[in-house]
N, C-alpha and C positions, 0 to 999 in steps of 0.2 A: 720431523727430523729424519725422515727416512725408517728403514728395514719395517717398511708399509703390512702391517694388518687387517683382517676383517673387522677391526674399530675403523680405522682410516677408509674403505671401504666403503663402512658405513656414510659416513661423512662425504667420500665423492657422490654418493647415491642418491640423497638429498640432495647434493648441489645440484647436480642434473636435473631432475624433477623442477627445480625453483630457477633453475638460469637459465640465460641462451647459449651463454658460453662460461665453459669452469676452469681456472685454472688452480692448481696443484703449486704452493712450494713445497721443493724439500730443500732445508739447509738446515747444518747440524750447528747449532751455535753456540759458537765457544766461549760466551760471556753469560751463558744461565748455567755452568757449569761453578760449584764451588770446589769440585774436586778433579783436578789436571787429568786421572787418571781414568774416571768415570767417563770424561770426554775422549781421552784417547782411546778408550774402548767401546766404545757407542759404535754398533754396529753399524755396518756400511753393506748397503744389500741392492745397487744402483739398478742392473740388469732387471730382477723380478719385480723393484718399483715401480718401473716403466711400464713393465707386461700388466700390471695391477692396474695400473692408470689408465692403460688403451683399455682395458677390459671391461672400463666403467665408464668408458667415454667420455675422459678427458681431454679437451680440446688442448690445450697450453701446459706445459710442466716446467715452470721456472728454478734452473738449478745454482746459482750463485757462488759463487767462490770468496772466500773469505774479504778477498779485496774487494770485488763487485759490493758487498754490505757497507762494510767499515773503513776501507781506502786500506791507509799504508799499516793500522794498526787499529787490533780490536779494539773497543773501549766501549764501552755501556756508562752512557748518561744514570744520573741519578733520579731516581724515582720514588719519589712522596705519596704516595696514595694513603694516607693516615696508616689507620691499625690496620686495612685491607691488607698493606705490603710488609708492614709488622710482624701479625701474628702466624703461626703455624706454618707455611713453606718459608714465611718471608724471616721468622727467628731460625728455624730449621735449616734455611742454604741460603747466609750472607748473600745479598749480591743476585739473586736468583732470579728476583724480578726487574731489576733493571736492565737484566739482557733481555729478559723478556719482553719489558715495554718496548726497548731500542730497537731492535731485532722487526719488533709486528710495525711499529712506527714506520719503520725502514720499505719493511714491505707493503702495506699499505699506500705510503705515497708511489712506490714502483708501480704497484700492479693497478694500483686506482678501482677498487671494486666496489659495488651496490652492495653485495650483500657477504657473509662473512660467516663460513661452519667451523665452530669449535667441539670440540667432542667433552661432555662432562666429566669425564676422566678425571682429566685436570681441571677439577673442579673450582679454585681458587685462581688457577691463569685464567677461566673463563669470567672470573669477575673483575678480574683486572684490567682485562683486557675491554671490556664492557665501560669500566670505568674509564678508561683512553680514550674509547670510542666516543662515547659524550664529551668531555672533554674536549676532542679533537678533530673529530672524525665522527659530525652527527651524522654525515648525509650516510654512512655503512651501520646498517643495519647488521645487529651481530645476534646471530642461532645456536645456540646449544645444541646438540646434539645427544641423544643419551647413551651413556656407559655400556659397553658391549663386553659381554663375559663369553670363557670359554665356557665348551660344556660341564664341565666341574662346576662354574661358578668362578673360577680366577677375572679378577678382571683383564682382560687384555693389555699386553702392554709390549715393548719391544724388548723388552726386559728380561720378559718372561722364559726367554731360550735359555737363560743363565742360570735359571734354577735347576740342581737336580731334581728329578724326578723324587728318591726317597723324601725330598724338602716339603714334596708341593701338597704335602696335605697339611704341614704346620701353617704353607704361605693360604691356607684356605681357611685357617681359622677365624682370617680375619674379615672376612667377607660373613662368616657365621658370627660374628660376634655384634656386626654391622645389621646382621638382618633380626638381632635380638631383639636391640635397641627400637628397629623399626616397627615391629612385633608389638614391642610395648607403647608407643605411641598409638597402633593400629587401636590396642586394646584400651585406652587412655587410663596407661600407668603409667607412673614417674617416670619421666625421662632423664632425671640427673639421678635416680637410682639404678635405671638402667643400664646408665653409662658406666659410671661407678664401678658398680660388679662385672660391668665385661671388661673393663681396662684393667681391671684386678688380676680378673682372668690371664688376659693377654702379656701380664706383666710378668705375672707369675711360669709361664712357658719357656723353659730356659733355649727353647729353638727361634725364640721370638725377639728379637731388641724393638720392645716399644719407644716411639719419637711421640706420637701425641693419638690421644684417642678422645673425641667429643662431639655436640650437638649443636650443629651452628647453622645461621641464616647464612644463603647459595649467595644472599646480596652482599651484606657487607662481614660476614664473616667474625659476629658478633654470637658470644658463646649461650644456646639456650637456656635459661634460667624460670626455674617455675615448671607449670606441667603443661602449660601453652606450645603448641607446637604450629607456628605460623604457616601458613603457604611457602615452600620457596627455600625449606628447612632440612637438615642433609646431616648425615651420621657420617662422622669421617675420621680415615684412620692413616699413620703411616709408620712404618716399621722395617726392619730388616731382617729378611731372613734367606739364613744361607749365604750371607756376603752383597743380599740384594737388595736393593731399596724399593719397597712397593707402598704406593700409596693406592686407596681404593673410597667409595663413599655410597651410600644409600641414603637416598630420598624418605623422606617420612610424611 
């Protein structure tokens, strides 16, 4: 969705390596948005995306305008994907994923591509999305990407311009709280004790608005239980802080 970083970056740098040719959307979309406001202030940073995009030798950068997606009027089809589209983003922001299916659906049939970089950031769109794909769209192969942090440790996000600076060490608690959890898996200690005490933690932070903190499979988004920690198993948090929505997640 634009105001491009070294996550994004990331993501062209792979495709190159793996394609002949890459191409780049950005389009900011206005139907994974639950709140008017959030969207109208989604930064718009066109000029240095571009500069990013030659810089990493992108062949194609498809920019689309609200009609070229949607015609005369936005609207996001309804999207079932069981508990995947339920739980945690999908109880969190009504309506989130079905811009989101609509939207990659949209683009997919446009651009018609073999293969497909999602960044694990958005670690639950990347399941979704995955889930579409089979579904629909066997012949695209869809890539994960992994999570790109600044040097603090934040995760990257476009977001992250919005935090003050006095903010961004509460917004770092959460990334430490994530690496507790993983910490204790490494060590094979309870993982719903883990979890536990750092949601406690994070609840208890009055710079912090906790929305959800737990232990769950990358696949279907099914909450860890027991001290079994599968392949494929991801600590994930999301919260606001300073007026900011951040969600972040570590592998275990």
């Amino acid at each position: 969705m634009g105001a491009l970083h070294e996550g994004h970056a990331s993501l062209l740098r792979r495709a190159r390596t793996e394609s002949k040719r890459v191409v780049l959307s950005i389009f900011v979309n206005p139907t994974q948005f639950n709140d008017s406001s959030d969207y109208s202030n989604y930064p718009s940073t066109i000029k240095p995306d571009l500069e990013l995009a030659r810089s990493e030798g992108v062949d194609v950068v498809f920019l689309p305008d609200v009609d070229n997606i949607y015609g005369e009027s936005a609207h996001a089809e309804t999207s079932d994907f069981g508990m995947l589209t339920r739980v945690f983003e999908g109880e969190k922001r009504s309506g989130h994923f079905d811009g989101v299916v609509t939207v990659v659906r949209r683009l997919f049939n446009i651009v018609q591509p073999q293969v497909a970089f999602f960044g694990e950031k958005d670690l639950q769109q990347l399941a979704v999305i995955r889930h579409l794909a089979r579904m629909e769209f066997p012949s695209i192969r869809i890539i994960g990407c992994p999570l790109i942090r600044d040097a603090d440790g934040l995760a990257l996000s476009s977001r992250n311009v919005r935090i003050p600076q006095e903010d961004r060490t509460h917004a770092l608690k959460l990334h430490e709280a994530l690496r507790s959890v993983a910490e204790a898996a490494e060590n094979h200690k309870s993982i719903g004790k883990a979890v536990e005490a750092n949601r406690k933690v994070l609840s208890e932070n009055e710079h912090i608005q906790l929305e959800y903190f737990d232990a769950v499979s990358g696949e279907s988004f099914e909450v860890l239980k027991g001290s079994d920690v599968p392949n494929g198993s991801f600590a994930i948090v999301a919260a606001v802080v300073a007026g900011v929505r951040l969600i972040d997640n570590c592998r275990l």
